[in-house]
VOGU-3710 file (C-alpha; in Angstrom, 3 decimals, decimal comma):
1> xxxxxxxxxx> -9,058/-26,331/5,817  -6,275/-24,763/7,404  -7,337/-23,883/11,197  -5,299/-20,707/12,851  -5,005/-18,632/15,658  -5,139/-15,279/15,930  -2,805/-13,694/18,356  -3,126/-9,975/18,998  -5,861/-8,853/16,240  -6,682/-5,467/17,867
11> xxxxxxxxxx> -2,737/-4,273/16,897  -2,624/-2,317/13,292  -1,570/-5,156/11,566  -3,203/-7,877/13,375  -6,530/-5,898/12,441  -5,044/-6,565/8,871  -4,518/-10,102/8,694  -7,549/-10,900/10,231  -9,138/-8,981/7,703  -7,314/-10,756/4,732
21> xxxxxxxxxx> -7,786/-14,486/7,113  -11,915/-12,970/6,897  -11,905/-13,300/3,145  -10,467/-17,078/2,340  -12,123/-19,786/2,213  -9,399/-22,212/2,948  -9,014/-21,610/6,473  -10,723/-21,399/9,595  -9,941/-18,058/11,740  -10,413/-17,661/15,536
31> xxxxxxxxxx> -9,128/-15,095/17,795  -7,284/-16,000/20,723  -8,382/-13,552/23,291  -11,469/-11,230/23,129  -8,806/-7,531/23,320  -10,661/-5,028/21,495  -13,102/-7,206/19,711  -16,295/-4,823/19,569  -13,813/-2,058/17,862  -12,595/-4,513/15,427
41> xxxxxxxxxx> -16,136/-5,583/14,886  -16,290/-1,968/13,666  -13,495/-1,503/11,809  -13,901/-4,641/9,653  -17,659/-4,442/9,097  -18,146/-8,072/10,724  -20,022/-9,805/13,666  -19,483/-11,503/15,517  -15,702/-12,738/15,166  -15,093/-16,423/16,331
51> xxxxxxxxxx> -13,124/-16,607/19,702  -11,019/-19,444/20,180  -12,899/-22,865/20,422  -11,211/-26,247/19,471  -7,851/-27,103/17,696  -5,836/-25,375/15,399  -2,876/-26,083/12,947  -1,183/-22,573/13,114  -0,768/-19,216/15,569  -0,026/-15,884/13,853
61> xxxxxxxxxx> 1,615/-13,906/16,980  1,319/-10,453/16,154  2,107/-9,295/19,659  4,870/-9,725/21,921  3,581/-12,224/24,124  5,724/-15,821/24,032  4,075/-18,855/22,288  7,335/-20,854/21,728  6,257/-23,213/24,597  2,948/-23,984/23,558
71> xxxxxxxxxx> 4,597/-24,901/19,858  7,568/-26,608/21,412  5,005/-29,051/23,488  2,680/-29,645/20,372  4,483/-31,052/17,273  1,618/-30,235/14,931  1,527/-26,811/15,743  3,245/-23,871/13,265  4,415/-20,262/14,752  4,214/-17,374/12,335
81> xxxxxxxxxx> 5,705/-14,096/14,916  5,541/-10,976/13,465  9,043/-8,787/14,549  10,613/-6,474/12,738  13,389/-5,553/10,247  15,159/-3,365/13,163  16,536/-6,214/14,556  19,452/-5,093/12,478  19,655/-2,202/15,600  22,773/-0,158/14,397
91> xxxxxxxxxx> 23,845/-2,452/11,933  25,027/0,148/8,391  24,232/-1,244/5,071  22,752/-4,659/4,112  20,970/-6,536/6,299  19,502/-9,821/4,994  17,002/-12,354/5,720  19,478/-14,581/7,065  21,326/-12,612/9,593  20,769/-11,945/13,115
101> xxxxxxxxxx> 23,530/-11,168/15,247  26,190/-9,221/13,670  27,653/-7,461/17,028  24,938/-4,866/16,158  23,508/-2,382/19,054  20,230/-1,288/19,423  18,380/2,385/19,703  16,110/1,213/22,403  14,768/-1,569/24,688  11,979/-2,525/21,777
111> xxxxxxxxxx> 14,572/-3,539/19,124  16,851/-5,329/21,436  13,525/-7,301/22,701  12,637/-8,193/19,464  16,473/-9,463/18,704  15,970/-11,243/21,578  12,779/-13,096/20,818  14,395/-14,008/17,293  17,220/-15,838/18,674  15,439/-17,846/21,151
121> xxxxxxxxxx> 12,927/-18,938/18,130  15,988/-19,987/16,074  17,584/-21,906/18,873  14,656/-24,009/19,391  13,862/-27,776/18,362  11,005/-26,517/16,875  12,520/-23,700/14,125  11,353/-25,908/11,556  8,065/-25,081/12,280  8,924/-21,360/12,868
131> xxxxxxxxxx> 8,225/-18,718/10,260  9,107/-14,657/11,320  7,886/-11,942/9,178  10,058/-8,945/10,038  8,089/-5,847/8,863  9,704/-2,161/8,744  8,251/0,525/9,435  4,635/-0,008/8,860  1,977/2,244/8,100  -2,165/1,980/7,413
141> xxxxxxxxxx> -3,611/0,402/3,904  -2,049/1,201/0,806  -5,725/1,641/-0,789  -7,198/3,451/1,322  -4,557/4,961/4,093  -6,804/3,704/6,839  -6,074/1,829/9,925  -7,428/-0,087/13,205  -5,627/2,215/15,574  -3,642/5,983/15,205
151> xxxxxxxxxx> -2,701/6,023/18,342  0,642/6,260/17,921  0,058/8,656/15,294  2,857/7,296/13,313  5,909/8,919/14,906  8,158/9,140/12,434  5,647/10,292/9,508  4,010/12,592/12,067  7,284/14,211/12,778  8,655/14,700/9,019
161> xxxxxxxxxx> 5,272/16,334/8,376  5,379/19,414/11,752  8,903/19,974/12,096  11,004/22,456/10,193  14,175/21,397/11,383  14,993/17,790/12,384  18,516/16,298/12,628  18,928/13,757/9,889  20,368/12,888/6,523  18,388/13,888/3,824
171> xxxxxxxxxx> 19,846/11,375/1,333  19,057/8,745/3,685  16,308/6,267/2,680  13,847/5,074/5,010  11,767/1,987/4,752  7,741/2,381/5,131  5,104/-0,520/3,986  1,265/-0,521/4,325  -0,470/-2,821/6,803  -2,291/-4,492/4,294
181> xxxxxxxxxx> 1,038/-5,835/2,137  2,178/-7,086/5,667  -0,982/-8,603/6,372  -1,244/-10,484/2,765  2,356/-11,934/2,604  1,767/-12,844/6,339  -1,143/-14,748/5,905  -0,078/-16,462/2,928  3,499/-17,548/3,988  1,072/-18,895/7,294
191> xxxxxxxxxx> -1,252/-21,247/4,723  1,970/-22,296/2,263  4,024/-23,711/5,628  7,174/-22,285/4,476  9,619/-21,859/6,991  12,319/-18,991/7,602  12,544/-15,168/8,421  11,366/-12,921/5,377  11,295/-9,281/5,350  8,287/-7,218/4,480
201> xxxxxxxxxx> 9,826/-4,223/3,613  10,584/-1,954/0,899  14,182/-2,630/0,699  16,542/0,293/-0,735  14,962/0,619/-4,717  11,349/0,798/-3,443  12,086/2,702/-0,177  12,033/6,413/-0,162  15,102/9,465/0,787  14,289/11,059/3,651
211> xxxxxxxxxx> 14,495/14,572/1,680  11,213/13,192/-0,374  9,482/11,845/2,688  9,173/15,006/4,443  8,478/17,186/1,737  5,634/15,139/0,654  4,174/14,639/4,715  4,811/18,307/4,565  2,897/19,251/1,916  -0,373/17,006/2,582
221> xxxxxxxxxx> -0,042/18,689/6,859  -0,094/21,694/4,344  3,197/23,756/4,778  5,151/24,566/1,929  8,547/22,882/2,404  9,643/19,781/4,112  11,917/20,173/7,350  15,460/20,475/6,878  17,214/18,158/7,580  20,545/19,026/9,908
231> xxxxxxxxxx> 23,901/17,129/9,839  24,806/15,184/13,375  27,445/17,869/14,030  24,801/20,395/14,755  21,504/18,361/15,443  20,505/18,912/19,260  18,636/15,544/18,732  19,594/12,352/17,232  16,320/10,374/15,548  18,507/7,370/14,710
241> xxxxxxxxxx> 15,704/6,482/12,206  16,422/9,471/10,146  19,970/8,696/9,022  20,802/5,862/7,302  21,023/2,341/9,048  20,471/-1,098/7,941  19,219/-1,878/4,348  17,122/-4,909/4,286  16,886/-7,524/1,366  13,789/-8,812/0,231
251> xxxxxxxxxx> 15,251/-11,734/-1,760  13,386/-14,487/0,159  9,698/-12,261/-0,079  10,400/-11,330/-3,692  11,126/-15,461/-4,359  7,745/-16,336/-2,392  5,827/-13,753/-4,981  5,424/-10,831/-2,668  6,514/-7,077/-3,810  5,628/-4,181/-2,022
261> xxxxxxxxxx> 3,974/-1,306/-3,967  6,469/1,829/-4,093  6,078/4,400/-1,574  5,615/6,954/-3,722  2,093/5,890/-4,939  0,432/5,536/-1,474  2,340/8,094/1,424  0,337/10,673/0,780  -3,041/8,822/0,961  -2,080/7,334/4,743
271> xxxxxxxxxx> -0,665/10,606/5,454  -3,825/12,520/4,596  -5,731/10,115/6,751  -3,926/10,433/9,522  -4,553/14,395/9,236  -8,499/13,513/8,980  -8,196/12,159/12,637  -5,738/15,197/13,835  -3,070/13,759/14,749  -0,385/15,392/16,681
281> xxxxxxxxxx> 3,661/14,868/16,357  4,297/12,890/19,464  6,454/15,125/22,334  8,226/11,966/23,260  9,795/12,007/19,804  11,256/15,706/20,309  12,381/14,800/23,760  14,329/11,964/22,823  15,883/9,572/20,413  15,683/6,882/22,656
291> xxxxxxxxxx> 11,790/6,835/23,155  11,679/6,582/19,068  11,248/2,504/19,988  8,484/2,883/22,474  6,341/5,132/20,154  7,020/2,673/17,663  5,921/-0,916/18,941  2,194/1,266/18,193  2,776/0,747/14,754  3,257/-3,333/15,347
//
């Protein structure tokens, strides 16, 4: 039995893998602090969930708190971090599994964190033992379109659904995944012991122009047309997210087995959900470009 660690559960994808960690039998789950445990007693339909009590083989880190000491002191211990594909910051066209720093800059303070984090994990004596699972932009369960938490209210999806006019390039394809592929292909590449960065993501065939993306949020918020989408030249804002920045490769995820279901066949269902619980486009995302990032560690 493979013993792990939970680290930040009550996130929207922590919820996730501790729901897909809830339904092996090969391992032995515990949480390592008790953050939001009564609502993800609710969410997940279980009680009581097992706080941490005893050894363990391997921490998932799904938040941003630092566990590289703790695995650099104890040999037998693994590190699966969740971060995220926009590492790649600025960086135009592909972006693979194995790159880092390619003299990209970064949107915001979140991204360049995150780069940050990365490096220090591959610089250490213990990257053998070091697995990150960089996830784009991530969104509730494919099945279902729920979630743990809509707080954020998913900024970017939120925003291609209310706004008529957005500055962006329509052609542009942008990279959403459901929790519950993140979750799956995290816990898994956590049991197997493989080593390495892999990206959960939909890469550029499976990913989605931005053109589609808001007509379809559009039509489920129920207007008629999706916003249009103006050229830099004349956009009074700048969503960096909307034109087109780094691609990401999946070669390493597709190898392992994993494949993210296209967008097409399960946007609408998390967008309709997220309309059940009224959200509302966030006005730090109309302000500015720049608090894009902050809204977006929510989704993490």
């Amino acid at each position: 039995m493979t013993r792990i660690l939970l680290n930040g559960a009550a996130t929207l994808v922590g919820a996730e893998v501790l729901r897909a960690l809830l339904a092996r039998r090969d391992v032995v789950v515990m949480l390592a602090d008790a953050r939001g445990i009564h609502r993800l007693e609710r969410y997940l339909g279980v009680s009581p969930l097992p706080l941490a009590a005893g050894a363990y083989d391997v921490v998932i880190n799904c938040s941003s708190e630092d566990w590289l000491d703790r695995v650099e002191r104890k040999p037998s211990l693994r590190l699966v971090q969740l971060s995220t594909t926009f590492v790649g910051g600025t960086r135009r066209g592909l972006f693979t599994e194995f790159d880092l720093d390619l003299g990209q800059q970064f949107h915001n303070a979140w991204e360049r964190s995150c780069f940050a984090m990365e490096q220090r994990l591959r610089a250490s004596q213990a990257s053998g033992r070091i697995t990150i699972v960089r996830a784009s932009h991530t969104l509730g369960r494919a099945a279902t379109g729920d979630a743990f938490d809509l707080g954020g209210a998913y900024p970017l999806l939120s925003a291609l659904a209310s706004s008529s006019l957005l500055g962006g390039d329509a052609r542009a394809r942008i990279d959403f995944v459901p929790a519950d592929y993140v979750a799956a292909a995290t816990v898994a590449l956590a049991i197997s012991g493989t080593g390495g960065t892999f990206h959960l993501a939909s890469g550029w065939d499976a990913s989605i122009p931005v053109r589609n993306a808001a007509a379809l949020a559009a039509h489920t918020h129920g207007r008629r047309r999706g916003a249009l989408l103006l050229p830099r030249a004349i956009a009074w804002r700048n969503p960096a997210y909307f034109y087109q920045g780094p691609v990401f490769d999946t070669f390493l995820t597709e190898r392992f087995g994993f494949k993210p279901p296209r967008v097409e066949s399960w946007l609408e269902t998390v967008t309709k959900v997220a309309e059940e619980r009224a959200w509302k486009a966030p006005r730090a995302f109309e302000e500015s470009a720049g608090n894009v990032g902050r809204e977006v560690r929510l989704w993490q």
